[in-house]
C-alpha positions in Angstrom: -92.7 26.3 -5.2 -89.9 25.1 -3.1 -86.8 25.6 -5.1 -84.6 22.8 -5.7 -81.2 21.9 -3.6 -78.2 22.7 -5.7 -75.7 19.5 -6.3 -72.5 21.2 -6.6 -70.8 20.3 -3.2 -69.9 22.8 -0.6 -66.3 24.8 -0.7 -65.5 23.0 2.5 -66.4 19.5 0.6 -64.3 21.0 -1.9 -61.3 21.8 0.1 -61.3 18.4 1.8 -60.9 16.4 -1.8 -58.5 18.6 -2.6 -56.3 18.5 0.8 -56.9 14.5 0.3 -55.4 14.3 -3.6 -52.3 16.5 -2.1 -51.9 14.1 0.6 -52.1 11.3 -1.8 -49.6 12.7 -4.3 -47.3 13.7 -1.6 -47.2 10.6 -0.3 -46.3 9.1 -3.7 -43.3 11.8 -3.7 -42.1 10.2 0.0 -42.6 6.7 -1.5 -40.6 7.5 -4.9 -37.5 9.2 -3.1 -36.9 6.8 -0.6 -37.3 4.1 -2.8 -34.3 5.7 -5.4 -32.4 7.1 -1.9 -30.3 3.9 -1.5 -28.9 4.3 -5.1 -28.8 8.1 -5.0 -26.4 7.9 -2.1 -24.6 5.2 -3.9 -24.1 7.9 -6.8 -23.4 10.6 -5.3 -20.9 8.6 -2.9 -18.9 7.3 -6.2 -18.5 10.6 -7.6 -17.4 12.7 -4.6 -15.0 10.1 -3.8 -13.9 9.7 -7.5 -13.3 13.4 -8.3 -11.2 13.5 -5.3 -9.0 10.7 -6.6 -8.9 12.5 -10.0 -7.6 15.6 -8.3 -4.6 13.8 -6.8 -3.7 11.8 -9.8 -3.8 15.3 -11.5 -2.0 17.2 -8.9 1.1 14.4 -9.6 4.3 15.3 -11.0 6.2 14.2 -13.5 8.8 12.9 -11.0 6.2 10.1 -10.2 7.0 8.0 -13.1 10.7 8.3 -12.9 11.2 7.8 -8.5 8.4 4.5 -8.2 7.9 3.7 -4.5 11.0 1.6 -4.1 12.8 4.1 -4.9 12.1 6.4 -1.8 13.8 4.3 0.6 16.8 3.1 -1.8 20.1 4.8 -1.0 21.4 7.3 -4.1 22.8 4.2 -5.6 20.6 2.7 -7.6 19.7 -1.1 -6.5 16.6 -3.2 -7.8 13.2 -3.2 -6.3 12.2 -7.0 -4.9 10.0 -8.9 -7.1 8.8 -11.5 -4.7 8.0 -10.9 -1.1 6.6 -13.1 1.6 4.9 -11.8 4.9 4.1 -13.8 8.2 2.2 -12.3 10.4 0.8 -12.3 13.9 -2.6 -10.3 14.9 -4.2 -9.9 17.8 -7.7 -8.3 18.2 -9.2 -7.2 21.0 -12.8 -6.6 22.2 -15.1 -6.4 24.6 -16.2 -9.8 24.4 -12.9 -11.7 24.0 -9.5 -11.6 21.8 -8.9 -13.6 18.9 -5.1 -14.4 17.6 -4.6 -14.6 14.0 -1.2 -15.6 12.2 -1.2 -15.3 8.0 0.7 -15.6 5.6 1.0 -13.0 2.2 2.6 -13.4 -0.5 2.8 -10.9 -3.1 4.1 -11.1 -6.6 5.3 -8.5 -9.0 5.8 -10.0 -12.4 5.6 -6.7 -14.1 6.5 -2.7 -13.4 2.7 -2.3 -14.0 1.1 -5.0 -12.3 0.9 -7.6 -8.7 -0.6 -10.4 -7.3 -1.2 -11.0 -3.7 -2.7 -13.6 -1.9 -3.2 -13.8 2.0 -4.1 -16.7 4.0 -5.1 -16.5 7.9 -4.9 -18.9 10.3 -7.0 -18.2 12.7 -7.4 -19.1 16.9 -11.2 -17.1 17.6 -12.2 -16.9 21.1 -15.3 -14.7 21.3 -18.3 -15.0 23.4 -20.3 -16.4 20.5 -17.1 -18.2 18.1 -14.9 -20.6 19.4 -12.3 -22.6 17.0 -9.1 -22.8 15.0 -8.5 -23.1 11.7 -7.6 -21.7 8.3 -9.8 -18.3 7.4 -10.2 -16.7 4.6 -8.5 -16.9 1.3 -7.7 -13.3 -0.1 -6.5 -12.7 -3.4 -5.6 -9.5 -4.9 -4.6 -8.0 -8.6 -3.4 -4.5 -8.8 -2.4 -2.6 -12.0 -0.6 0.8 -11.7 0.7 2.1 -15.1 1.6 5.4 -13.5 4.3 4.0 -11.9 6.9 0.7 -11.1 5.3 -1.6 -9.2 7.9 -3.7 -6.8 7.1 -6.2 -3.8 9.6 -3.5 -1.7 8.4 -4.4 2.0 6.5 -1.0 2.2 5.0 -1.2 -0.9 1.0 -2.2 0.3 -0.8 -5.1 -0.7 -3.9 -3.2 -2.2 -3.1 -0.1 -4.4 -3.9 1.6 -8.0 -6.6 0.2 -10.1 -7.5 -3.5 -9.4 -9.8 -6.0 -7.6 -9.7 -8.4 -4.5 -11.8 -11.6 -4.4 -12.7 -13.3 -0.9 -12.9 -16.9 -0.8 -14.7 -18.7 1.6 -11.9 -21.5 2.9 -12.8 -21.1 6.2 -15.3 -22.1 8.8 -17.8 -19.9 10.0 -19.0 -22.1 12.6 -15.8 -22.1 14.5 -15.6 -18.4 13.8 -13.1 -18.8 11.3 -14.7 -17.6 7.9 -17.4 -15.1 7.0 -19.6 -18.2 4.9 -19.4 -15.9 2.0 -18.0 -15.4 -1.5 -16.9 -11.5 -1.5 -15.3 -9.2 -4.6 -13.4 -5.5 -4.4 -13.1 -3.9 -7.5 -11.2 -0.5 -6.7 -9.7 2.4 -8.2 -6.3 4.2 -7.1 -3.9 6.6 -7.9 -0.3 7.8 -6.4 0.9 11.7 -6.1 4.3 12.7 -5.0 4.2 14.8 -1.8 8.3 14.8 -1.5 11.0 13.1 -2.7 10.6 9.8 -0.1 6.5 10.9 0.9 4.1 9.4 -1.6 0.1 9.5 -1.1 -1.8 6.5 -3.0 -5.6 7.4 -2.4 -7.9 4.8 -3.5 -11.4 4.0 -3.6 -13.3 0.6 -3.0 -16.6 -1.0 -3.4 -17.1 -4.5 -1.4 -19.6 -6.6 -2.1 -20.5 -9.9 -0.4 -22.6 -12.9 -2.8 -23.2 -16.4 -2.8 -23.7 -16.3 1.3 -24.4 -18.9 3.3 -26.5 -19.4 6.3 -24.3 -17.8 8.8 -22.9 -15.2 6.4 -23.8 -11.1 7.2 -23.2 -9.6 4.7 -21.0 -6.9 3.3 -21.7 -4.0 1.0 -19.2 -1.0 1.6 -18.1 1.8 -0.5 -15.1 3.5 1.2 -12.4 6.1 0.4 -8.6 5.8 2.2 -5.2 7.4 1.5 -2.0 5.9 2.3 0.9 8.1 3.3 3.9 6.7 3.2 7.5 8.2 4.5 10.8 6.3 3.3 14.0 7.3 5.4 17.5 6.5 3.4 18.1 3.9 6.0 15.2 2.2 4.9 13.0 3.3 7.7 9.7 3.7 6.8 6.1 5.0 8.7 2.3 4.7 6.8 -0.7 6.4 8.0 -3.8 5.7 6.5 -7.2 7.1 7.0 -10.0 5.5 5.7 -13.6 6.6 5.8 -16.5 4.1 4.3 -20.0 3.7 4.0 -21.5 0.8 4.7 -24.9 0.1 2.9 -26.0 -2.8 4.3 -26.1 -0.9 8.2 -26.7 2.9 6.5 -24.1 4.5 8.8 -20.5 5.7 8.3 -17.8 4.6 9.8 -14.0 5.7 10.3 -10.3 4.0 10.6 -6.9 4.9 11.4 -3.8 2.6 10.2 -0.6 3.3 11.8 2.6 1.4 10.2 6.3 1.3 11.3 8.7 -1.0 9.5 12.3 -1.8 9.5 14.4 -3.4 6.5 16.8 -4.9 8.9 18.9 -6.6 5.7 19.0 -7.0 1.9 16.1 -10.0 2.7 14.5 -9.4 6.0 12.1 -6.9 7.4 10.0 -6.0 10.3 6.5 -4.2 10.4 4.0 -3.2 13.4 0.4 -2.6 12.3 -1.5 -0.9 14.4 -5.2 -0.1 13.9 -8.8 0.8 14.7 -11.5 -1.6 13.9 -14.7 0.5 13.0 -15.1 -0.4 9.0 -16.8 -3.7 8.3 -14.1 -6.3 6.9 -15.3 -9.4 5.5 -12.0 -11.0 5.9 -12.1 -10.7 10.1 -13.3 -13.6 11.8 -16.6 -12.6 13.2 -17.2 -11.4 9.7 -18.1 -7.7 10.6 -14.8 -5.7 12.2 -17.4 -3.7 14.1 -17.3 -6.0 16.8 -13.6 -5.6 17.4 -12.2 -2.3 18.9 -8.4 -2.9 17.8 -5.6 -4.6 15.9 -2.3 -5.5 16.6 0.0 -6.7 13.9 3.8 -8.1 13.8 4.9 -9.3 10.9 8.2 -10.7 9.4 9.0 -9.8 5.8 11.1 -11.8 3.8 11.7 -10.7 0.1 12.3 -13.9 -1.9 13.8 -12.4 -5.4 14.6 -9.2 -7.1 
């Protein structure tokens, strides 16, 4: 009698189903972490960036409260910080494919030793390869709220500081290279340390996010982390340097800035400022609607403080 052919499969039979449900269950590993890698990165992003701004507003003495930033330039008599300040500007961006000329004007408004509006409006003269026009841009408006010091509208006092939010309005064209064709809102979160008597550091990190786009809007979605340094001289002198680093979700690459700031208070009402800066970090508020196709900024602005 013949005997009969066993039916339990051969161990290389074996091996293959097995090598085949580790493939299969190693693929659903790849599938599951790069599905939950876009908002681990967002994560992990927020809370580096946030324990480093809880470090500085830690490392802050008790000075902070009682010298606010428009005290640093004041002379050793005590005068009131401006309450009301309005900035016109003039930019000019260049780039490989053409400049654009921008003037704006930015009024900020300090109603309170805790909290300021500011509101910026462009007008703008684009001239790139694929833009061409002239118009209004833009419309930026801005709340900040620091309790841990007094707020004033001091001409080096920035725009965008301490815990608050921005909203981007669409007012301008995107066809004539004017607007971005999007709505856009920047919650952020700040804090201010005391390096020296007249050197304050006001770190702050921002999330941008672009909605309700239209058909020639690209898009924005940015978490970034920047520090201004600021240097008051008793004549009123003052230099800013801010670094900014940012990551920008929608193009999964990091990019870096540099802001350079010299200013003058010139009188009791007037005062001059040069920006000068790198344009690497998407900013919805450019004209082409994505700074990374600008190399640099130029800015000249006239400050005139309105009240104290």
């Amino acid at each position: 009698m013949s005997r009969a052919r066993s039916k339990t499969p051969s161990r290389s039979l074996q091996r293959i189903s097995v090598d085949t449900r580790l493939a299969q269950r190693y693929n659903g590993w790849v599938t599951s972490l790069q599905s939950v890698n876009r908002h681990a990165l967002r994560i992990v992003l927020t809370l580096v960036a946030s324990a480093t701004l809880v470090t500085f507003g830690a490392a802050q003495d008790q000075l902070t409260s009682q010298n606010p930033p428009h005290d640093d330039g004041a002379t050793d008599d005590a005068e009131p910080g401006a309450t009301q300040r309005l900035d016109v500007g003039f930019d000019l961006y260049d780039s490989p494919e053409g400049r654009v000329m921008r003037a704006g004007v930015n009024y900020n408004w300090t109603p309170s030793e805790d909290y300021s509006f500011a509101a910026t409006v462009p007008v703008i003269n684009a001239g790139l390869a694929d833009v061409e026009g002239s118009g209004i841009g833009d419309l930026l408006l801005r709340f900040n709220w620091m309790p841990a010091l007094t707020l004033t509208a001091d001409p080096w006092v920035p725009n965008n500081l301490g815990i608050g939010v921005g909203l981007l309005v669409p007012t301008g064209d995107a066809a004539k290279g004017t607007g971005g064709d999007q709505w856009a809102i920047a919650p952020s979160f700040g804090w201010a340390a005391k390096l020296a008597k007249r050197t304050t550091i006001l770190p702050q990190l921002q999330y941008i996010i672009s909605f309700s786009e239209g058909e020639l809007a690209q898009g924005t979605e940015t978490i970034s982390l920047s520090a201004d340094l600021i240097h008051v001289t008793l004549s009123k002198f003052w230099i800013q340097y801010t670094p900014t680093g940012s990551y920008d979700l929608e193009a999964e690459q990091y990019e870096f800035d540099n802001l350079l700031v010299l200013g003058q208070q010139v009188s009791r009402r007037i005062a001059l400022r040069l920006e000068l800066r790198t344009l690497n970090v998407a900013d919805p508020q450019d004209p082409t609607g994505d700074g990374r196709d600008l190399d640099y900024r130029a800015t000249l602005k006239l400050q005139w403080i309105l009240a104290f």
